[in-house]
C-alpha positions as CSV (number, residue, x, y, z in Angstrom):
1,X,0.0,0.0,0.0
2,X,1.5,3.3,-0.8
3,X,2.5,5.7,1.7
4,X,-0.6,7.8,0.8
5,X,-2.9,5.5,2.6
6,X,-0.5,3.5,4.9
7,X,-2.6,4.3,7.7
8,X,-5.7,3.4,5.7
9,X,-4.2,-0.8,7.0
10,X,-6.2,-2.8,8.6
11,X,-9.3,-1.1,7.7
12,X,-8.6,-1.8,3.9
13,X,-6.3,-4.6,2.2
14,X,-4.1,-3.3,-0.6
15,X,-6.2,-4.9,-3.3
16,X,-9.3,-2.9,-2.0
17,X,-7.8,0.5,-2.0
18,X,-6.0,-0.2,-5.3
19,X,-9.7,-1.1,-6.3
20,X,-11.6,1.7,-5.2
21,X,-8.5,3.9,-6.6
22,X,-10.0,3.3,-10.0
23,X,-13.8,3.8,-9.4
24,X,-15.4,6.4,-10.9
25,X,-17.4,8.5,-8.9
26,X,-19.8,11.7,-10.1
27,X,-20.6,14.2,-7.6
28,X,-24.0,15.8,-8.9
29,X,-24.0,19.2,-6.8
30,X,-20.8,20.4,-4.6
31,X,-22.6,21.9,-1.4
32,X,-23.1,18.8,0.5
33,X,-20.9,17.4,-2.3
34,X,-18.3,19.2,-1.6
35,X,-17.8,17.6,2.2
36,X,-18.3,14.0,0.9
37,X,-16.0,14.8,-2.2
38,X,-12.9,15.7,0.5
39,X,-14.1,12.7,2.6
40,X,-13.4,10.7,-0.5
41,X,-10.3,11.7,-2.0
42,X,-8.8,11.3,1.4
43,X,-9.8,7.6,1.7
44,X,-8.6,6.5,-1.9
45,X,-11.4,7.8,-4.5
46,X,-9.3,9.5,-7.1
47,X,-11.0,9.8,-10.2
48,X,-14.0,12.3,-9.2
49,X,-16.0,14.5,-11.6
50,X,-17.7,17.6,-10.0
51,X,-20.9,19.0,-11.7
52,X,-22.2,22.1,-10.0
53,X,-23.1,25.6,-11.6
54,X,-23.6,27.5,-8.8
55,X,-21.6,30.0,-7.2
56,X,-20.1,30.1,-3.6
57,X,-22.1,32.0,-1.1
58,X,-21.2,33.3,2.4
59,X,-24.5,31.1,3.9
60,X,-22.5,28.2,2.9
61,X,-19.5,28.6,5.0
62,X,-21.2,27.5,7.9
63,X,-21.5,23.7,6.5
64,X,-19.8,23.5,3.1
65,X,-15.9,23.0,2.1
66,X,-15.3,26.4,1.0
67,X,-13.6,29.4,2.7
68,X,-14.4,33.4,2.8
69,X,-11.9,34.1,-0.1
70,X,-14.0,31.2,-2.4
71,X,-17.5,33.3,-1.9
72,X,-18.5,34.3,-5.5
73,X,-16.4,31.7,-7.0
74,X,-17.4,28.5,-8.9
75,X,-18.2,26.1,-6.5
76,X,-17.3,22.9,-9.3
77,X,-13.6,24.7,-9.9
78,X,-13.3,25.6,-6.6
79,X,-13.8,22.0,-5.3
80,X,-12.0,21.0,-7.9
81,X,-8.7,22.7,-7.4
82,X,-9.2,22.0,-3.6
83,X,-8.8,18.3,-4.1
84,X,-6.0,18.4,-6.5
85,X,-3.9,20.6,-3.4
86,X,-4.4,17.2,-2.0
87,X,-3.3,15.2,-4.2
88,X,-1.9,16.4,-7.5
89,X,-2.1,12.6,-8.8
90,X,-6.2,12.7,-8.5
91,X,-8.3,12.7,-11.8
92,X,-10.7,15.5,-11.0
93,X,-13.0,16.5,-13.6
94,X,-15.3,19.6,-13.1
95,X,-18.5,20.9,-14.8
96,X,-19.2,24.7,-13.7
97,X,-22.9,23.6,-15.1
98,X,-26.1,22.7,-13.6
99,X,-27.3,19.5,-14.7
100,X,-30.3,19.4,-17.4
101,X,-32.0,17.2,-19.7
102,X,-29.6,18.5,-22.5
103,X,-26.2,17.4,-20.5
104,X,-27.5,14.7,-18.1
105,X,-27.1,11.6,-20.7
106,X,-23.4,12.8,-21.3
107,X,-22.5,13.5,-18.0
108,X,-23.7,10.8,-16.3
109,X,-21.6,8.0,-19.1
110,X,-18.6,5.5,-17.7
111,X,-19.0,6.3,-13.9
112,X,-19.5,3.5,-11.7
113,X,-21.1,5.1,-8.4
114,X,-23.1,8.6,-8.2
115,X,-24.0,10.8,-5.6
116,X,-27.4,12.8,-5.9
117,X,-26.3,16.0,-4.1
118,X,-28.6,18.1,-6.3
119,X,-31.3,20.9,-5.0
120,X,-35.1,19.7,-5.6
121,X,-35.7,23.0,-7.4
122,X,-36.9,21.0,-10.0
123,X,-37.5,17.8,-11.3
124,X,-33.7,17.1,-12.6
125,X,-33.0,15.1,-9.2
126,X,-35.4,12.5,-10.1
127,X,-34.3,12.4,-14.0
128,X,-30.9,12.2,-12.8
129,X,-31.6,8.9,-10.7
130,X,-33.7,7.5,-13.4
131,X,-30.8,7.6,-15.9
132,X,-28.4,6.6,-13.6
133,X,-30.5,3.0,-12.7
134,X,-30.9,2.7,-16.6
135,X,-27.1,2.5,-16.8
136,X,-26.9,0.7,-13.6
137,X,-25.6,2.9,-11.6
138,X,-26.5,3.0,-7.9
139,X,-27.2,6.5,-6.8
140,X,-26.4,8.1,-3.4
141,X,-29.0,10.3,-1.3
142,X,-27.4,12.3,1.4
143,X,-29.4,14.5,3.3
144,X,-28.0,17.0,6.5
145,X,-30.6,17.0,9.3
146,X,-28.9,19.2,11.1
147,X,-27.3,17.3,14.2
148,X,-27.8,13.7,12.0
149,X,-26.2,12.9,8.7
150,X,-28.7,10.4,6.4
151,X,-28.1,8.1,3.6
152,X,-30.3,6.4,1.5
153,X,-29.0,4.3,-1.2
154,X,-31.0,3.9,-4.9
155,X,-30.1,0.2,-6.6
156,X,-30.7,0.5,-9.8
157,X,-32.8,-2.9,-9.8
158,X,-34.8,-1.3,-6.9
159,X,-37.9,0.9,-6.3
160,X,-36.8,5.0,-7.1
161,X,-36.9,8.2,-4.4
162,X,-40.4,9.2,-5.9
163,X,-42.0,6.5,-4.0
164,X,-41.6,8.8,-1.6
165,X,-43.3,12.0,-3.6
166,X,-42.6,12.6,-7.8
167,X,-43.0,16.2,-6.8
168,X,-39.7,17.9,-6.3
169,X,-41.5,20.9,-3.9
170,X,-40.0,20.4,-0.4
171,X,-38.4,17.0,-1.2
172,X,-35.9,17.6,1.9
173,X,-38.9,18.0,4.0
174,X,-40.6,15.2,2.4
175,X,-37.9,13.0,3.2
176,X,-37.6,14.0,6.9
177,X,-41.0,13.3,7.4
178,X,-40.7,9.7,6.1
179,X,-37.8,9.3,8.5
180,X,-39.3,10.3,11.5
181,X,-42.4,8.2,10.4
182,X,-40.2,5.1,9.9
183,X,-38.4,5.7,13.2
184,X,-41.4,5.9,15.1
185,X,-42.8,2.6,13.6
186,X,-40.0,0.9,15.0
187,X,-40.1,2.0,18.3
188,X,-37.4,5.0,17.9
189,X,-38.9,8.3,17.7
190,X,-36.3,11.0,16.5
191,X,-38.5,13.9,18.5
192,X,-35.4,16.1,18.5
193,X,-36.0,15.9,14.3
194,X,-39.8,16.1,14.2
195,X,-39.5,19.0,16.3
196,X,-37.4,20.9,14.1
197,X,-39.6,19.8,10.9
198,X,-42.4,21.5,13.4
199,X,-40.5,24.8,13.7
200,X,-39.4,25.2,9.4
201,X,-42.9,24.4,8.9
202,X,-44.0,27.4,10.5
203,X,-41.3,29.7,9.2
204,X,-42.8,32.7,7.2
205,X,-41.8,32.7,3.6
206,X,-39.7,29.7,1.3
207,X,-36.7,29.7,3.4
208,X,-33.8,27.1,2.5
209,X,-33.7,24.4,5.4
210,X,-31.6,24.6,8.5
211,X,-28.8,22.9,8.6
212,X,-25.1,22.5,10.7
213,X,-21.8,21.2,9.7
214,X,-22.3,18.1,12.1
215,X,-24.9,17.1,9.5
216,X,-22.5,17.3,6.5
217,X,-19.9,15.4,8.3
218,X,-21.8,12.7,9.0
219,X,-23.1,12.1,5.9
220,X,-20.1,12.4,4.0
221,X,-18.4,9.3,6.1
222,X,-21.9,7.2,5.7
223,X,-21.1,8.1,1.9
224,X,-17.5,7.0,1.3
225,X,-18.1,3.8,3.9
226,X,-21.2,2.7,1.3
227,X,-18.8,3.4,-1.8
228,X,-15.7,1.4,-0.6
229,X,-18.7,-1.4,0.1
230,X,-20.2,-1.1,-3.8
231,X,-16.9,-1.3,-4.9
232,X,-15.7,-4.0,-3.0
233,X,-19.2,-5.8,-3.4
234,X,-19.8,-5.6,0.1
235,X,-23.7,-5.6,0.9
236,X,-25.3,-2.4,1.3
237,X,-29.0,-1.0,3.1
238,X,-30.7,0.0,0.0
239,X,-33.8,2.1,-0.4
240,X,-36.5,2.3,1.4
241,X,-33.8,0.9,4.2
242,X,-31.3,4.5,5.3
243,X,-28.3,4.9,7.1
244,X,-29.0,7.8,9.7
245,X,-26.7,8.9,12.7
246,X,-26.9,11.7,15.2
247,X,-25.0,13.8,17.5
248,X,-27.5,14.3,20.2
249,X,-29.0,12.4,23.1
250,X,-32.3,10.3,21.8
């Protein structure tokens, strides 16, 4: 195992990390993207492409992997040249676009895992997923809830993220609902969660939803722990099944 990852032992055999070394990953968004993106590279992931046309903003800082001087830059470049400080050897590949109909086909060819970081503005999120399982390409779903990361994963033999709603209007919300739902069915209400789903809901205005850099964090490690296990055809929880952590007391 090269130096790089020498302390990666243990935890992963040589012919694993040389294995995930050569997965393709596509990052679809850079906000929370941009956490799990570091997250990683850092682990072994180096041939990333970054597709994001937005523009860092200074209400990112407070959970995103960007810095003051980035604000009004490219978030795609940004991240981008970020990773490559890390290591120089990385295939990075950025897209300072947002994803579309026009683009999504192209985009999306000849990666192997992809991460559905994308805003629910629209209905590109869902398009993006179902061109993904036609290529069979299982299709990450992180979310930041604020003091808990979440992860659902899309197979592409299995049933798609509008079983939960095909309307892309407060999917975020959407989704914390069916998580505090599915908690409370088995015993384990999240109260902490439906509280603050309580609170947004009553928030004057379309407001962007809460969230901390705990949330990021987590999600990000739930995301590289799933990809080293799809590329190392480990078993994974797929969807409706989630991976959800928190930082607080239950």
């Amino acid at each position: 195992m090269e130096e790089r990852y020498s302390r990666n032992r243990l935890y992963i055999s040589p012919a694993e990390q040389e294995e995930i070394k050569g997965k393709r990953i596509l990052l679809g968004g850079a906000g929370l993207g941009s956490v799990i993106a570091e997250c990683a590279l850092r682990f072994g992931f180096e041939r990333i492409t970054i597709v994001d046309g937005d523009g860092v903003e200074e209400s990112n800082l407070n959970r995103q992997n960007y810095c003051h001087n980035d604000i009004g830059k490219s978030k795609a470049e940004t991240l981008a040249k970020r990773l490559l400080a890390i290591n120089p050897h990385a295939e990075i590949e950025y897209h300072n676009v947002m994803i579309s109909y026009e683009n999504l086909s192209e985009l999306i060819e000849g990666h192997d895992i992809a991460i559905n970081a994308l805003d629910f503005n629209s209905d590109i999120p869902f398009a993006f997923d179902e061109e993904c399982k036609r290529r069979g390409i299982p299709i990450l779903h992180p979310y930041n809830f604020g003091w808990a990361g979440f992860l659902t994963i899309v197979s592409p033999h299995g049933d798609p993220i509008t079983t939960i709603s095909d309307n892309p209007s407060g999917f975020e919300l959407k989704m914390a609902n069916y998580v505090t739902r599915y908690c409370a069915s088995w015993q384990n209400p999240k109260d902490w969660l439906q509280d603050i789903i309580e609170q947004y809901g009553k928030e004057i205005g379309i407001m962007p939803p809460p969230q901390l850099s705990v949330g990021s964090w987590i999600a990000a490690g739930y995301c590289v722990n799933t990809m080293f296990r799809l590329s190392t055809s480990k078993e994974v929880r797929f969807f409706p099944k989630y991976y959800l952590s928190s930082s607080v007391d239950e």
